[in-house]
C-alpha positions in Angstrom: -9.4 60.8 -20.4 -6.9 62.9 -21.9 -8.7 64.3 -24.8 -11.7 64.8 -22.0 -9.6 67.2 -20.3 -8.1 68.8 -23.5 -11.6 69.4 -24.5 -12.6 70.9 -20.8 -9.8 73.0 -21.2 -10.3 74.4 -24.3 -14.1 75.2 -23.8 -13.6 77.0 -20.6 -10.7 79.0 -22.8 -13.6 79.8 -25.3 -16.1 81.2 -23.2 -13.3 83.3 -21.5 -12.5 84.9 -24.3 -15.8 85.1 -25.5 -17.2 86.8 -22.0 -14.3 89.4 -22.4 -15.1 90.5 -26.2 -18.6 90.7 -25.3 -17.4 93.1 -22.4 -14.5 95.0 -24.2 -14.6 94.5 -27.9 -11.0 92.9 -27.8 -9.0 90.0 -27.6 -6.7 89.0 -24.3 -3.5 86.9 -25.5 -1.0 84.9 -22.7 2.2 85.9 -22.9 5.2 84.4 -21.4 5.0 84.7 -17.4 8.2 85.5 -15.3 10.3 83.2 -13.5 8.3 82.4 -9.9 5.4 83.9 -11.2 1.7 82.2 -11.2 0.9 80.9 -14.5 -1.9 83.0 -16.1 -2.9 85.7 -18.3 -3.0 88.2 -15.7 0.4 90.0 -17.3 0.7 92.6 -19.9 3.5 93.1 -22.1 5.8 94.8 -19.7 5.6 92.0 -17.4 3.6 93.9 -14.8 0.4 91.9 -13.4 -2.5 93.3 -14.9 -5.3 93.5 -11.9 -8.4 91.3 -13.0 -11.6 90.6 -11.4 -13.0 88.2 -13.9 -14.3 85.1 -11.9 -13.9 82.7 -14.8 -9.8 83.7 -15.2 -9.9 82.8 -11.1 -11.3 78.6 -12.3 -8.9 78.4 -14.4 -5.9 79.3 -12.6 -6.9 77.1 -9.3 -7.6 74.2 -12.4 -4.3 74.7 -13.5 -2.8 74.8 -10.1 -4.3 71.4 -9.4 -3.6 69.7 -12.5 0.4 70.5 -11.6 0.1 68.9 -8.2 -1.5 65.8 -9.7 1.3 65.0 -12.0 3.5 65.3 -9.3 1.8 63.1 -7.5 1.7 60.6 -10.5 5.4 60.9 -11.0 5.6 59.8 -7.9 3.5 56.7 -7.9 5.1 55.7 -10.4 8.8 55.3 -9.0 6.8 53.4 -5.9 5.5 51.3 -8.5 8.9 50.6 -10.5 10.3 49.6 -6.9 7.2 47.6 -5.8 7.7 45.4 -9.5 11.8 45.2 -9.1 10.5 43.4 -5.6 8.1 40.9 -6.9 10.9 40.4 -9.7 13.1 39.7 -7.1 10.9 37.2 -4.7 9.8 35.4 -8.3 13.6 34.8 -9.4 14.4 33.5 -5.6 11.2 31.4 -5.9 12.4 29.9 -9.8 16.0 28.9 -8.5 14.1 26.7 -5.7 12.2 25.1 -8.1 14.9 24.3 -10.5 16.9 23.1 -7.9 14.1 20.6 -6.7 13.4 19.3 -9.6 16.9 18.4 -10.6 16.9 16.4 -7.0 13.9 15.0 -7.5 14.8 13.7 -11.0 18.2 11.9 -9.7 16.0 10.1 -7.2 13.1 9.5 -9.7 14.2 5.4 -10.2 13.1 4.6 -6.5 10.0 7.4 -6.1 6.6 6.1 -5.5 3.1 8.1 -6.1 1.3 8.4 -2.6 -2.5 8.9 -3.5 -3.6 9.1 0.1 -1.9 12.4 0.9 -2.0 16.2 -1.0 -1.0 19.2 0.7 -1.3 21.5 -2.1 -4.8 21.4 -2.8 -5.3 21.1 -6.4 -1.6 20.3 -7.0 -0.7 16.6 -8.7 0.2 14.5 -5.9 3.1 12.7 -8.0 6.3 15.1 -6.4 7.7 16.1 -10.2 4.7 17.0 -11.5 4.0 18.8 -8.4 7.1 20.4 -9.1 6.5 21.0 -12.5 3.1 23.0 -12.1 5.0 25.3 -9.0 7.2 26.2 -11.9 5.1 26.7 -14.5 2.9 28.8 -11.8 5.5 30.7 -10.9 6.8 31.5 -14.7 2.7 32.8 -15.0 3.0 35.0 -12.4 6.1 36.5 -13.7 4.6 36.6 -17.1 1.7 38.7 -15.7 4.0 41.1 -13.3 6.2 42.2 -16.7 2.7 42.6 -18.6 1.8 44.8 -15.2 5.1 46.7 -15.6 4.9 47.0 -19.5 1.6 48.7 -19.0 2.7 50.6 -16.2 5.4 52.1 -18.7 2.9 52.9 -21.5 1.0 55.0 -19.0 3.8 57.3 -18.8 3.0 60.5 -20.4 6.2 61.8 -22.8 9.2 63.8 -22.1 7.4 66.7 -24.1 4.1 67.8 -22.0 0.9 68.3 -23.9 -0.1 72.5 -23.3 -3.1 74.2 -23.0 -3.1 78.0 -24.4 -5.9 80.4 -25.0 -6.6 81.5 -28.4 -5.0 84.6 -30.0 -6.9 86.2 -32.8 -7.4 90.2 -33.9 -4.0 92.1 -36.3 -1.6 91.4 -33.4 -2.2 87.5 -33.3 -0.7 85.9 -30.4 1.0 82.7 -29.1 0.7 80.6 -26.1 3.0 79.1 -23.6 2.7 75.5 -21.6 -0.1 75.3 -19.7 -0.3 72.3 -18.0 1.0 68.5 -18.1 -2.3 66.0 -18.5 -1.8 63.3 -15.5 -1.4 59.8 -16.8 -4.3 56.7 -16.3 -4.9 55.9 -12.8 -2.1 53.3 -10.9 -2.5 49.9 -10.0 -4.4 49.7 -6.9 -2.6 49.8 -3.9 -4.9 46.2 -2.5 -3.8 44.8 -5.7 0.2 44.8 -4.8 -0.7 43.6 -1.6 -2.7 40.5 -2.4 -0.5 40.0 -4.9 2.5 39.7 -2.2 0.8 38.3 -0.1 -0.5 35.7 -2.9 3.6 35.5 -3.7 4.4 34.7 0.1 1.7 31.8 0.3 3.3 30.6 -2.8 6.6 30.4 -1.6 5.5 28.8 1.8 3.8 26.1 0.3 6.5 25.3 -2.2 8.9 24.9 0.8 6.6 23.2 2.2 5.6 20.6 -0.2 9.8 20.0 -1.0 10.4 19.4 2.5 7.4 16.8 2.9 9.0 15.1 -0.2 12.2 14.6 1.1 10.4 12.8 4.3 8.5 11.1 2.1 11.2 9.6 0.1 12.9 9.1 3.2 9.7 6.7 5.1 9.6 4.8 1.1 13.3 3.9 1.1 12.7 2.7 4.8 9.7 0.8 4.1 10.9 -0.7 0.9 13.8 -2.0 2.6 11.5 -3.6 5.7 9.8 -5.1 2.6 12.4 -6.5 0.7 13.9 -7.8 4.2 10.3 -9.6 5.0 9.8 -11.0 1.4 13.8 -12.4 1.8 12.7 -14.0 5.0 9.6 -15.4 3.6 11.2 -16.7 0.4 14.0 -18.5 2.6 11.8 -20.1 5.1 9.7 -21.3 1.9 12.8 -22.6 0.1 13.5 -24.4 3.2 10.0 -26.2 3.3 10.3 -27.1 0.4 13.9 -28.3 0.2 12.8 -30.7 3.2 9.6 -32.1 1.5 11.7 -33.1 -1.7 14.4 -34.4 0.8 11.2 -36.4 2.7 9.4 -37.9 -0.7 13.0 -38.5 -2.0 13.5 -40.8 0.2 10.6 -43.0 -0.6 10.4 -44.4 -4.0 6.5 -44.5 -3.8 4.1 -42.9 -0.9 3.6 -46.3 0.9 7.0 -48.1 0.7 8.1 -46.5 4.0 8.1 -48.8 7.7 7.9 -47.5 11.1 9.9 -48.5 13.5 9.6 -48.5 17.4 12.7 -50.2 18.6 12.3 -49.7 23.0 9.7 -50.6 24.7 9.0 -47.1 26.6 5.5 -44.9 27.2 6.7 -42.1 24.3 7.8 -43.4 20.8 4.7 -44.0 19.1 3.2 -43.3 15.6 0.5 -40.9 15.2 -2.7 -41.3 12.1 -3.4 -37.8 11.3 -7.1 -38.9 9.7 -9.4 -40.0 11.7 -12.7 -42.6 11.4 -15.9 -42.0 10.7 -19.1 -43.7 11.9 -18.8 -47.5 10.6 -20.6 -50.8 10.8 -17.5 -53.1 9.6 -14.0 -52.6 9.3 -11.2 -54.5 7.8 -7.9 -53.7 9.3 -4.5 -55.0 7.5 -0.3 -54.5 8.3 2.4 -55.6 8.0 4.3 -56.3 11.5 7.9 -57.6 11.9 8.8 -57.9 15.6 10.4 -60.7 18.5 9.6 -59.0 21.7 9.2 -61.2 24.4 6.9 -61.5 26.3 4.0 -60.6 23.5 5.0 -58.3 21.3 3.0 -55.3 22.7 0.2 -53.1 21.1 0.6 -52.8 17.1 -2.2 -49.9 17.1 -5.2 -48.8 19.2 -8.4 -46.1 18.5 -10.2 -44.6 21.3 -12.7 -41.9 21.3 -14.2 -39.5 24.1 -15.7 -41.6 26.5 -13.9 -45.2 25.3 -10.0 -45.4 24.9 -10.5 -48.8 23.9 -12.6 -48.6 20.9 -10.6 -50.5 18.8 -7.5 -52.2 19.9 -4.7 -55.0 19.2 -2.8 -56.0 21.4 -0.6 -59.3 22.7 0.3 -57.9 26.2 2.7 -60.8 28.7 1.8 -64.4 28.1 -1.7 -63.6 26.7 -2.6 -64.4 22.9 -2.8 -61.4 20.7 -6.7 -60.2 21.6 -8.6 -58.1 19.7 -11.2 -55.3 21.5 -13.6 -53.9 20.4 -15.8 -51.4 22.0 -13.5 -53.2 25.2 -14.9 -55.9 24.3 -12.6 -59.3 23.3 -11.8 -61.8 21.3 -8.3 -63.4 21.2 -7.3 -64.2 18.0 -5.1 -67.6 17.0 -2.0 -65.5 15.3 1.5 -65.5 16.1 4.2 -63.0 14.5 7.0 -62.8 17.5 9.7 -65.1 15.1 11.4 -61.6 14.0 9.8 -62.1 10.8 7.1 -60.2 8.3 4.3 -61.1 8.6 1.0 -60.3 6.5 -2.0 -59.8 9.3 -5.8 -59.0 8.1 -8.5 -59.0 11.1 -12.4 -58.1 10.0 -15.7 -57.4 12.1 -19.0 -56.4 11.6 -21.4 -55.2 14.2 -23.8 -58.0 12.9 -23.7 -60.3 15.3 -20.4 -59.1 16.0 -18.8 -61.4 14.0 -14.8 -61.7 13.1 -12.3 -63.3 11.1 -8.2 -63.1 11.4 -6.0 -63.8 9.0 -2.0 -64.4 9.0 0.4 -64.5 5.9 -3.3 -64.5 3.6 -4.7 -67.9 5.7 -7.8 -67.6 7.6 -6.9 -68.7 10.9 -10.0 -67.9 12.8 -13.5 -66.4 13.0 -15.9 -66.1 15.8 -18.8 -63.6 16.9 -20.9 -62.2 19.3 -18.3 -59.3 19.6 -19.8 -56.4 20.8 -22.2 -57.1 18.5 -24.4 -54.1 17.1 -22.7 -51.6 18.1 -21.2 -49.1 15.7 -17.7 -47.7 15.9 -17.5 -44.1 17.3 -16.5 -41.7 14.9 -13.8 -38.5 15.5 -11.2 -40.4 17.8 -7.4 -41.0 17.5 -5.3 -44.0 16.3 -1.8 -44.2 17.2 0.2 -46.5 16.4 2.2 -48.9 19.0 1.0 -47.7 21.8 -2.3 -48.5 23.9 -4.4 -45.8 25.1 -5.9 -44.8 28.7 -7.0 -41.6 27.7 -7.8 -40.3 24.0 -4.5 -39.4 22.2 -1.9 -40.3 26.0 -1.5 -41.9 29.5 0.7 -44.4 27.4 1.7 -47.7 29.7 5.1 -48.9 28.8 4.9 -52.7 29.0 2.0 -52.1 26.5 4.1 -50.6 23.9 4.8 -52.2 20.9 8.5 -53.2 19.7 9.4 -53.7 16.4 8.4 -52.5 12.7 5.1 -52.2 10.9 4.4 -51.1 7.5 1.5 -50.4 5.2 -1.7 -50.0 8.0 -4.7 -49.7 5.8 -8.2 -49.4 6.8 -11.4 -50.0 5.1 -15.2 -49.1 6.1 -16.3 -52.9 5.1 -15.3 -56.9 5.2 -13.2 -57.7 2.5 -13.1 -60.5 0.3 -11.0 -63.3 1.1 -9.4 -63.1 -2.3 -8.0 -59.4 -2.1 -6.9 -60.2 1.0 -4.6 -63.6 -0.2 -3.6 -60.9 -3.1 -1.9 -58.0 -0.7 -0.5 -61.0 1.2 1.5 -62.6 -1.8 2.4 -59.1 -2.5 0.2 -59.3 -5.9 -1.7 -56.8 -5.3 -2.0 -53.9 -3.1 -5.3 -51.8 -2.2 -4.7 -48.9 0.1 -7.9 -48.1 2.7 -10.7 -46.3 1.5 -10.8 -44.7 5.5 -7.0 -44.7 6.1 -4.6 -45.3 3.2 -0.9 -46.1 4.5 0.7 -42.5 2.9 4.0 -40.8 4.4 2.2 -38.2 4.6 -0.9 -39.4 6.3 1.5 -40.8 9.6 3.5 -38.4 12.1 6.2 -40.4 14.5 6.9 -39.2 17.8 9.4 -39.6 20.6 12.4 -40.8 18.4 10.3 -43.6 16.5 11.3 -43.4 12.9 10.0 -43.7 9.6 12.6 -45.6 6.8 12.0 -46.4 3.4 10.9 -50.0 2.7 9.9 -52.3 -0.4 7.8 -54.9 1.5 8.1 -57.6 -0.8 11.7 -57.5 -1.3 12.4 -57.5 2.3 9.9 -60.3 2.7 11.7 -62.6 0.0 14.8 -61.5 1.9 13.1 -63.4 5.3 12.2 -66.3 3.5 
């Protein structure tokens, strides 16, 4: 641009001088113009203003004239400019001492800080807070970089403290020399939309880094609040399973093996019973053994019954006032030649089969009696309750007092078949022992209710004990 003008300036100086040699014959040389006059040639050497009516001498004054005002105006855009930069310089260093002081906060608390993935109110920010952090410094340390390469720039566009000049030629025996002219303007400024968005890009900066610091101080506030809900929770949870646990090791502890415990139901009332927690399924024959210690008077009550929807008596023993001990089926009965009232333990085994509904009892490992045609072909019920000293109206209740069993029982087993007279002589004698395929005699298999209790008990030694 400037050598552009300087070449402009020094053709239209040509052809002047040209046009007036082909006019004249001779040469026109500037000389120095008085103070407060208008720059020109239009002087002789006296300093009196030599009338001209050359049309081209007219362009180049008014070019002249206009070239002045534009550096004026330049110098001025350029002090706007130098105050416009010392602003942004300004709102940049404001906008680096927030960050640093953020980040030093954030990095105290950094031990108990958690990523959030489900929330990013920056846009293309990282959503962990000191890395968010991080890039709004390193942003704003860009910026800053690219405002002093804006004002570096802006400096080498300013023209020197010496202006360039423009003269016309001298030439012919008095030769000549020429005076300043005119100062070439310097490159065009930096657009005035360009400051603006650049504020305004500054200002949306700021905001959001505000912004984001104050939504991660709330957001370390809800973590430490949730954290400490959690930890609470997780300490209530760990104590109540601590407590389960100390109870179930107190429980088996006091049990050398899983079926050397006894129930006992000492009162003869409608609520302390034992409960079976399994129930049976569809059988055909059954085989039903315990051990029962008791000296109730009169008849020592009901040692266990098993109804099911429709029939409460499915399955019951019971020795109820001066009646033998009977044995129901389907509320059907049989009464069976045992006695176990002496306060002693006794062995008791009783089988059936819906075959002709036959039966057998046995006391102490003796077959005592058999007989048949009880209930004969029909098949026990399945998915019905057995409780344990008590004899039921309704399934699982409507318990009648002076049906209620008093005493002690131990290992109730239950198989799905008749058993051979042999195994059952061998639990008797205590030398051997066969839990029930269909309900095994297990602590953890019966529930007592009502203030019947369970105790630990080694059959066999309390048995030697009676003897």
């Amino acid at each position: 641009m400037l050598n552009l003008i300087v070449g402009i300036l020094y053709l239209v100086s040509g052809r002047t001088a040209r046009a007036n040699e082909g006019a004249t014959g001779s040469r026109f040389v500037c000389n120095a113009i008085p103070p407060g006059a208008e720059p020109g040639c239009g002087y002789g050497p006296t300093g009196n203003r030599v009338q001209s009516t050359s049309q081209v001498e007219d362009e180049l004054r008014n070019t002249i004239i206009q070239l002045r005002e534009t550096i004026l105006l330049q110098k001025e855009t350029i002090v706007s400019q130098q105050g416009t930069i010392k602003e942004l310089n300004s709102k940049l260093a404001r906008c680096e001492s927030s960050a640093d002081d953020t980040s030093q906060s954030r990095a105290r608390g950094q031990g108990s800080r958690r990523k959030e993935y489900g929330k990013n109110t920056m846009g293309d920010l990282p959503r962990d807070p000191s890395e968010t952090i991080d890039q709004l410094g390193k942003t704003m340390q860009s910026l800053k970089g690219r405002l002093e390469s804006l004002e570096q720039q802006q400096q080498q566009l300013r023209l020197p403290g010496s202006n360039l000049s423009l003269t016309s030629g001298g030439g012919g025996g008095g030769g000549g020399g020429g005076g300043p002219v005119a100062s070439l303007p310097p490159l065009a400024p930096l657009p005035t939309e360009l400051r603006e968005v650049l504020r305004q890009r500054l200002e949306v900066l700021e905001g959001q880094l505000l912004r984001k610091v104050s939504e991660l101080e709330e957001e370390k506030s809800q973590l430490l609040n949730e954290t400490a809900g959690h930890r609470q929770r997780t300490e209530s949870m760990l104590s109540s399973l601590l407590e389960r646990i100390t109870e179930l090791e107190r429980t088996n502890n006091a049990f050398k093996s899983p079926e050397d415990f006894k129930v006992s139901l000492s009162v003869r009332t409608n609520y302390l019973f034992g409960r079976i927690k399994k129930s049976l399924p569809e059988m055909y024959a059954f085989t039903v053994c315990m051990w029962l210690k008791s000296s109730a008077s009169p008849g020592i009550g009901t040692p266990f019954s098993y109804g099911v929807p429709g029939q409460a008596n499915e399955i019951v023993l019971i020795e109820w006032g001066n009646n033998p001990i009977e044995l129901l089926v389907n509320d059907k009965v049989a009464q069976l030649p045992l006695s176990v009232s002496d306060g002693r333990w006794h062995h008791i085994c009783i089988t059936w089969t819906t075959r002709d509904g036959f039966w057998e009892a046995y006391q102490d490992g003796e077959r005592l009696g058999t007989g048949d045609n009880l209930a004969p072909w029909h098949p026990i019920k399945p998915g019905g309750v057995i409780i344990l000293g008590q004899e039921q109206d309704i399934v699982g209740g409507r318990f009648d007092a002076t049906q209620a069993f008093v005493g002690e029982m131990s290992q109730f087993n239950m198989w799905d078949r008749v058993l051979r007279p042999g195994d059952i002589v061998g639990m008797a004698n205590c030398s051997a022992y066969m839990p029930g395929n269909v309900i095994p005699w297990v602590d953890t298999n019966v529930e007592v209710m009502g203030g019947a209790t369970k105790a630990p008990l080694e059959i066999c030694e309390e048995r030697a004990f009676d003897s």
